[in-house]
C-alpha positions in Angstrom: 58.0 -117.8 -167.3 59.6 -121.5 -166.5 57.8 -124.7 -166.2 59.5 -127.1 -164.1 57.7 -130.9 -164.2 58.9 -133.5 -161.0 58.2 -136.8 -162.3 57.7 -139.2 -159.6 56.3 -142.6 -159.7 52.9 -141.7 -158.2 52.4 -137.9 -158.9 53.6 -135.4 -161.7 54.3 -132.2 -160.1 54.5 -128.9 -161.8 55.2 -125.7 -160.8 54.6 -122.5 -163.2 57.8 -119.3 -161.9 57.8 -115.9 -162.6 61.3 -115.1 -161.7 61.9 -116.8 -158.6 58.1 -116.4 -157.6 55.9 -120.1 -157.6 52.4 -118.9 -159.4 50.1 -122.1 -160.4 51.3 -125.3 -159.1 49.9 -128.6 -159.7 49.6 -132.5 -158.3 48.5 -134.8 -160.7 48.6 -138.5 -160.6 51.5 -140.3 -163.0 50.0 -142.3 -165.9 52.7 -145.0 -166.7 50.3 -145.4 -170.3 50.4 -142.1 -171.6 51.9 -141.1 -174.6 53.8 -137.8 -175.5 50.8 -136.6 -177.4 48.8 -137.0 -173.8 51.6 -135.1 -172.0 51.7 -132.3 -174.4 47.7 -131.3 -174.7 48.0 -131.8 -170.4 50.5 -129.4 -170.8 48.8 -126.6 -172.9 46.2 -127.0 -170.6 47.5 -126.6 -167.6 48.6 -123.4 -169.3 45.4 -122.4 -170.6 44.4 -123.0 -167.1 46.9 -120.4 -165.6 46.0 -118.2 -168.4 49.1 -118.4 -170.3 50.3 -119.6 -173.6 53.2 -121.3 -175.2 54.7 -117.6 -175.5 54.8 -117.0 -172.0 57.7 -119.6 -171.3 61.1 -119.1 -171.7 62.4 -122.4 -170.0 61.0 -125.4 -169.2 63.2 -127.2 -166.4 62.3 -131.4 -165.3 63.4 -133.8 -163.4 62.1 -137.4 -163.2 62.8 -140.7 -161.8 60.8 -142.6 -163.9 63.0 -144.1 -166.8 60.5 -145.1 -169.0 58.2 -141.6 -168.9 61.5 -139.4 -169.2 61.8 -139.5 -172.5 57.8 -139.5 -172.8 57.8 -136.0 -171.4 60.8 -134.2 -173.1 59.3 -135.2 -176.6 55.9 -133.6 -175.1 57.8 -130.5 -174.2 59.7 -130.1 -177.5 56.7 -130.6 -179.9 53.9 -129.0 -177.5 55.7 -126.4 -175.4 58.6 -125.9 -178.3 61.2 -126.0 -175.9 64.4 -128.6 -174.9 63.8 -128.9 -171.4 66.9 -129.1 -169.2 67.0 -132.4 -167.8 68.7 -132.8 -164.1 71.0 -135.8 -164.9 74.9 -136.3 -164.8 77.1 -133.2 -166.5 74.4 -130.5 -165.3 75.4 -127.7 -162.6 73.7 -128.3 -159.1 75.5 -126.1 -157.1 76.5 -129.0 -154.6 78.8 -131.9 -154.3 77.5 -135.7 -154.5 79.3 -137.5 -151.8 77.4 -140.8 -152.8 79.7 -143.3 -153.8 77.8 -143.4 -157.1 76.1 -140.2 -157.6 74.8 -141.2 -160.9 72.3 -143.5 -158.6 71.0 -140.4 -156.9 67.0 -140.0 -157.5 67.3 -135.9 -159.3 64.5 -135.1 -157.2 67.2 -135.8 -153.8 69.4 -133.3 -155.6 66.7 -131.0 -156.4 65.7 -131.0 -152.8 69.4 -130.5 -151.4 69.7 -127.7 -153.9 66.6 -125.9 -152.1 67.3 -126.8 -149.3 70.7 -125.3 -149.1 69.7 -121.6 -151.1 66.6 -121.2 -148.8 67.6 -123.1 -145.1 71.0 -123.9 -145.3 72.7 -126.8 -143.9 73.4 -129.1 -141.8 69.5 -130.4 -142.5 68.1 -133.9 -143.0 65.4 -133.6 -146.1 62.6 -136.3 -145.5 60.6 -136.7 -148.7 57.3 -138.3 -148.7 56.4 -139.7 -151.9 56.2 -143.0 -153.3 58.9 -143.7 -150.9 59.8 -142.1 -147.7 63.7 -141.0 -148.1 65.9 -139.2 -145.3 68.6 -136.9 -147.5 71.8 -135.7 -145.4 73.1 -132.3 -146.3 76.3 -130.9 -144.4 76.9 -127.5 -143.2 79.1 -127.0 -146.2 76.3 -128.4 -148.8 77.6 -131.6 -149.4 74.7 -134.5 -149.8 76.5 -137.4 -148.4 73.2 -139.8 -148.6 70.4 -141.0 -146.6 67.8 -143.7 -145.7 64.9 -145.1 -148.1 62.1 -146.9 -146.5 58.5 -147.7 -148.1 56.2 -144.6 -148.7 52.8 -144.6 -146.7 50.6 -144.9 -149.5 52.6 -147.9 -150.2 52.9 -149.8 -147.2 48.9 -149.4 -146.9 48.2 -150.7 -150.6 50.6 -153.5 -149.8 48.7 -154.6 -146.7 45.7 -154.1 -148.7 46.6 -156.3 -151.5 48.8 -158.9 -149.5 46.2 -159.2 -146.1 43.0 -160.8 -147.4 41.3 -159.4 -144.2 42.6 -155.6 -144.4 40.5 -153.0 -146.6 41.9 -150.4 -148.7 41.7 -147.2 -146.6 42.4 -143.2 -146.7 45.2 -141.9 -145.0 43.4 -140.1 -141.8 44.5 -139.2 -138.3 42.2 -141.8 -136.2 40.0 -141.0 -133.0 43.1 -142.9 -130.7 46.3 -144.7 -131.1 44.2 -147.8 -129.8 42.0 -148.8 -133.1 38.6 -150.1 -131.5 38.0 -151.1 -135.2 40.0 -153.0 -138.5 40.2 -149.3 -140.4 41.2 -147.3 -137.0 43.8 -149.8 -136.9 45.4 -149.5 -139.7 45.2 -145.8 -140.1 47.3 -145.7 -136.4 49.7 -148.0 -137.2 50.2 -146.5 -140.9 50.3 -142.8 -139.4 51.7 -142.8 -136.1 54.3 -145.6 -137.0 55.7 -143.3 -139.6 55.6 -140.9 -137.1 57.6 -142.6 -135.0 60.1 -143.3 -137.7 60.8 -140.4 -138.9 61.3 -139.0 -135.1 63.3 -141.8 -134.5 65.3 -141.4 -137.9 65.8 -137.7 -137.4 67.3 -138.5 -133.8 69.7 -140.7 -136.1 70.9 -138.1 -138.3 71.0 -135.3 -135.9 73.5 -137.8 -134.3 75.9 -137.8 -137.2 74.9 -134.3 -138.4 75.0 -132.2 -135.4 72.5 -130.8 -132.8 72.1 -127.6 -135.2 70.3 -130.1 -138.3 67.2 -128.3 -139.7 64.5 -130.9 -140.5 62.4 -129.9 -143.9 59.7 -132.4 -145.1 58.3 -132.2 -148.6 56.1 -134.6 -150.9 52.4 -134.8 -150.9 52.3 -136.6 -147.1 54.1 -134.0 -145.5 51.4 -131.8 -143.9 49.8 -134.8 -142.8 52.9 -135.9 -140.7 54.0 -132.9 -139.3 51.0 -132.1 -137.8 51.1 -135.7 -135.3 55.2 -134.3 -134.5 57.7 -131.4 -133.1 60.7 -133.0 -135.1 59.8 -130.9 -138.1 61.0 -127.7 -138.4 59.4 -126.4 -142.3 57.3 -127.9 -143.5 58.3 -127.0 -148.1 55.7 -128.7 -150.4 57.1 -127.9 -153.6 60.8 -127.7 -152.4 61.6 -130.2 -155.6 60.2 -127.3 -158.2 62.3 -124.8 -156.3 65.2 -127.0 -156.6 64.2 -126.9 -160.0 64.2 -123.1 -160.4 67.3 -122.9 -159.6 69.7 -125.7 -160.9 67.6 -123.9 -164.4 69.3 -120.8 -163.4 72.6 -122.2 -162.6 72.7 -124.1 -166.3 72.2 -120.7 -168.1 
């Protein structure tokens, strides 16, 4: 079986494969504090969870974008999974061609995605993430990832008005009665929802501009259910299109 871990600023993903199949999968919140030592018994017990061991894995495959965890994690996978995880960084196969003028700046979870996206959809398609930020990822028909847009993530923009607006509460993410808030929280949650909402369809409406009428539309990260259902400009909706990015960049690199 392979492991592949997406570390991301506000959740660790992971994703447990059995050949190309996704069995457990898992959302945790990132811990900035914890040591390898933490990591590894989290590991082994997400295992013991899926009723697996140490012996049941043959590969372990991560990608992160969170410099000071990276190393964190690999030591946690060598002395707790005994395994050299393959690390999605500069000199490893993806299958694709960087068109960014520095592709070395290029978050691995964007390549992940674009590698997903182009074995399972195909291109042209515009790849809007929603994680700690909200990126836009440009794909060509020929699987080229020429770029995209980053903007503020959700959760973000709400904890900033939160902790920047003495007035405004800290509130959940929910779809409110109306587009009119009749209260402070209804308010919010409109203009934090449906104003991402009509971003991303005015955003996509960019792309397809440059892309081409034919542009698929996948969203992923933990936000993405929630937006698509409030739009039509989504076509697939892939939650865990980063750990299947993962899969296969492992495959590729063996």
């Amino acid at each position: 079986m392979l492991l592949t871990i997406d570390v991301g600023n506000t959740n660790l993903t992971l994703g447990l494969y059995d050949g190309d199949q996704l069995g457990r999968h898992w959302r945790l919140a990132t811990d900035h504090a914890r040591m390898p030592d933490e990591y590894g018994l989290q590991f082994l017990g997400l295992l013991q969870n899926a009723g697996k061991t140490i012996n049941d894995l043959h590969g372990v495959a991560l990608a992160s974008v969170v410099p000071p965890l990276t190393m964190r994690v690999v030591q946690a996978c060598r002395e707790y999974l005994k395994l050299e995880p393959l690390l999605v960084d500069t000199g490893v196969k993806t299958g694709i061609k960087i068109r960014y003028e520095d592709p070395r700046a290029v978050g691995a979870d964007r390549i992940c995605d674009a590698v997903a996206v182009m074995k399972t959809y195909g291109g042209p398609a515009c790849v809007v993430d929603f994680g700690t930020a909200t990126t836009f990822n440009a794909i060509t028909k020929e699987g080229e990832y020429l770029g995209g847009a980053i903007t503020a993530g959700i959760n973000l923009a709400a904890e900033a008005l939160f902790t920047r607006a003495a007035k405004l509460p800290r509130i959940d993410l929910q779809r409110p009665p109306s587009v009119i808030g009749r209260n402070t929280v209804h308010a919010m949650q409109s203009g934090l929802l449906f104003g991402y909402v009509s971003m991303v369809e005015g955003m996509v409406s960019r792309f397809r501009s440059e892309l081409g009428r034919e542009m698929k539309v996948i969203a992923t990260g933990g936000l993405a259910e929630v937006v698509a259902q409030e739009t039509k400009v989504i076509d697939i909706i892939a939650p865990w299109l980063t750990l299947d990015g993962l899969r296969l960049i492992w495959e590729l690199n063996q």
